[in-house]
C-alpha positions in Angstrom: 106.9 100.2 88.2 103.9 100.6 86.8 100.4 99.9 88.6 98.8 96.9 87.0 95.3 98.2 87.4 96.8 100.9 85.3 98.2 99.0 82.8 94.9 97.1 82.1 92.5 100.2 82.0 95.4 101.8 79.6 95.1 98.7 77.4 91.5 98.6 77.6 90.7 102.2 76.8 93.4 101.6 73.2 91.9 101.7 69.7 93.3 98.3 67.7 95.5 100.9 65.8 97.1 102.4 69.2 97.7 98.7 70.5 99.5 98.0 67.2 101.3 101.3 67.5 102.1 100.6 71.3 103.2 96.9 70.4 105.5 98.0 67.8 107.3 100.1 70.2 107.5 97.5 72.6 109.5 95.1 70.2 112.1 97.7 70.0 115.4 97.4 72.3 115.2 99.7 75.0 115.2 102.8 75.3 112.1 102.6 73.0 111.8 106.2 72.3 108.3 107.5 71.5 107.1 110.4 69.8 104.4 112.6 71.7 101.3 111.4 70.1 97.6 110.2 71.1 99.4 107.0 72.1 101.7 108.7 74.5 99.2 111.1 75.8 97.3 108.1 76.8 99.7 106.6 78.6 100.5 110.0 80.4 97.0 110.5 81.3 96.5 106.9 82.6 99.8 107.6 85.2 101.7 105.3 83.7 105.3 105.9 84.1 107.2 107.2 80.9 111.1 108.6 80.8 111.5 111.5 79.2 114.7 111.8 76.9 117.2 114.2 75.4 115.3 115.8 72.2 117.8 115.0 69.5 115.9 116.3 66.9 114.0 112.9 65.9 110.3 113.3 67.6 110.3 110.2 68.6 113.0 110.5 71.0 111.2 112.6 73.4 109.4 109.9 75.5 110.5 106.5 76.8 108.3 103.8 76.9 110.0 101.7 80.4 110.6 98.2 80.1 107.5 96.9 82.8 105.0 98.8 80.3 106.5 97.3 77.9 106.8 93.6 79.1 102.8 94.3 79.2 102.2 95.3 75.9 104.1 92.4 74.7 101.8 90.0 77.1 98.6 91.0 76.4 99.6 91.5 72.5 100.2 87.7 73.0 97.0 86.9 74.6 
């Protein structure tokens, strides 16, 4: 579960391009694989939780975007 002081500086520190990005991914089905980008880096560096996955030679399967990071994206995308 991700820390929702976390979340919100996350969100906060995102350039309207990496909230699109990040709101795109959360609209997929889980797992909602992610490729290692400036978008995923953030969300490393701001300790939010991530999954890694089994590299199947698509990029964007290396990291998982959970389902409570997610369900965030999609709120404040909402907002």
């Amino acid at each position: 579960m991700a820390d929702a002081r976390a979340l919100q500086t996350w969100w906060d520190g995102l350039s309207p391009e990496q909230r699109e990005r990040a709101r795109a991914i959360a609209l997929r089905p889980a797992p909602r694989g992610m490729a290692i980008d400036d978008l995923t880096a953030s969300m490393i560096l701001a300790g939010l939780p991530t999954s890694r996955q089994v590299w199947t030679g698509q990029p964007e399967h290396l990291v998982e975007m959970l389902d409570d990071v997610a369900a965030f994206v999609l709120d404040r995308s909402a907002a």
